[in-house]
Structure formats: structure tokens, C-alpha cells
C-alpha positions in Angstrom: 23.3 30.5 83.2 20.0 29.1 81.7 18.3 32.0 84.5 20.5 34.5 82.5 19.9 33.5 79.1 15.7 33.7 79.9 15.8 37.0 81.5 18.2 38.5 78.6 15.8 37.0 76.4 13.0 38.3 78.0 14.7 41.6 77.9 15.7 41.5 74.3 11.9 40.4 73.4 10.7 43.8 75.4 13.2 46.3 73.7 11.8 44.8 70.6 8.0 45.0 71.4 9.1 48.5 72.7 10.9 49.9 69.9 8.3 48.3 67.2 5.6 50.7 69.2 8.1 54.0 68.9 7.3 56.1 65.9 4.3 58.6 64.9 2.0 58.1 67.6 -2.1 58.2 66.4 -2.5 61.5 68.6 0.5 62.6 66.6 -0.9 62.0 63.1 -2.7 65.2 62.0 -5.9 65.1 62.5 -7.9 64.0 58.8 -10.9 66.4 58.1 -14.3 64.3 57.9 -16.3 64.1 54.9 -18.6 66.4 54.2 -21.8 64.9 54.7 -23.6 63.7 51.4 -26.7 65.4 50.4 -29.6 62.9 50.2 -31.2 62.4 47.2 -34.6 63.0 46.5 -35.0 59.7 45.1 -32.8 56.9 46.4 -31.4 54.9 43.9 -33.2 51.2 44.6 -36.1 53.4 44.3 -35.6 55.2 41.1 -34.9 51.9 39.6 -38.7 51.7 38.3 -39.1 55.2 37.5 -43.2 55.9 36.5 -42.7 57.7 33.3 -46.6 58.7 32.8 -46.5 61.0 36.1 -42.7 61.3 36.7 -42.0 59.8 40.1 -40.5 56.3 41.1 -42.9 53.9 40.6 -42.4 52.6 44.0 -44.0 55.9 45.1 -46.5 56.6 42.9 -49.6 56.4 44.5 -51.4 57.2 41.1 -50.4 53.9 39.9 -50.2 52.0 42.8 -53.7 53.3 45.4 -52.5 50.5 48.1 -49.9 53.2 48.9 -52.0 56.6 49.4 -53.3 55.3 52.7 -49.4 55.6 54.0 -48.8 58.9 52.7 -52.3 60.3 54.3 -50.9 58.6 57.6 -47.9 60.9 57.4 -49.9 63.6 57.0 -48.3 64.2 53.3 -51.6 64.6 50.9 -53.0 66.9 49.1 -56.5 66.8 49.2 -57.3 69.5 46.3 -55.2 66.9 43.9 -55.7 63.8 45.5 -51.9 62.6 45.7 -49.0 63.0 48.2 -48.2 66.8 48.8 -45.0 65.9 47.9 -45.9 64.9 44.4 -48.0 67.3 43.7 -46.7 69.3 41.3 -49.4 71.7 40.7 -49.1 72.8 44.1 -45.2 72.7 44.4 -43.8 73.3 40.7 -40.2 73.3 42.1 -40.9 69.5 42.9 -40.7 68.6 39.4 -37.7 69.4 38.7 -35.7 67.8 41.5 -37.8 64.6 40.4 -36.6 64.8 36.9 -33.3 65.5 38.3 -33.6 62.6 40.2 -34.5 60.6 37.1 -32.2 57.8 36.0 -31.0 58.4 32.7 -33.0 56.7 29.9 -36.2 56.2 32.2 -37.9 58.6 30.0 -37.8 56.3 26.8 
């Protein structure tokens, strides 16, 4: 009897574990749709943080306040020679730039 009362269990335990696992199945759910993929900012955040208000870029950037960086940006190929700062500040030669940085500016970095 003690046989019988182990294998019944057994059995009762597997109908359990078996039922708890019936349902929805994951292939079943409908599929979700991913996110759309978020558009980078011009400026990250942690960057923006010290924003250079005399020439309008993050100051972690600015290579007009900080000369240790230009030999980075001429590495990468990004200067402008004619201005002497990164092509991708220079706003005399790319006049749309300005306006994504100020976009980019946090609010009140301007006061």
C-alpha cells in the first residue's frame, strides 16, 4: 500500500505540474511590436549638463574653451581648418548645426 500511495502521489504531483503549465502558451501570445528605435540626441544629456553658453555647445566639447580637446577632434578627422574648431561646431560653415545645438540646449543654460 505505501508503493500505491507514492506512485498516486507521484501521479497527482505530475497532473498538477502539468495542468499549472496548460494555458496561453508564449508562441501563442501575439507577438508585441518593438519600440521604435529612439533618435539619438545631438547632445547627450550628462553632456549637456555644462552647457558653454559664450559659443553654444556642451562645455565638455568645446574645444574653444577647453584646447586639450582639439587634438581628439583633428584625430577624427572632424576640423575645420578655415575656423579653427571641430567641423561639427562650426557654425559658419554648417548654419543648420546651430539650431540642433540650441535645441539640444537644456532649459535655463542660457541664463
Amino acid at each position: 500500500m505505501t508503493m500505491r500511495k507514492c506512485v498516486n502521489s507521484l501521479l497527482v504531483a505530475a497532473a498538477l505540474a502539468f495542468t499549472a503549465g496548460c494555458g496561453e502558451s508564449e508562441s501563442a501570445k501575439p507577438a508585441e511590436k518593438p519600440a521604435a528605435p529612439a533618435k539619438t540626441p545631438l547632445v547627450q544629456t550628462k553632456q549637456a549638463a555644462d552647457w558653454c553658453k559664450e559659443h553654444g555647445v556642451p562645455e565638455s566639447i568645446c574645444t574653444r574653451c577647453n584646447d586639450s580637446l582639439v587634438a581628439g577632434f583633428k584625430a577624427k578627422g572632424d576640423w575645420c581648418k578655415e575656423h579653427g574648431l571641430p567641423e561639427s561646431q562650426c557654425f559658419a560653415c554648417h548654419p543648420e548645426l546651430e539650431a540642433k545645438f540650441k535645441a539640444s540646449m537644456p532649459a535655463g543654460a542660457d541664463k
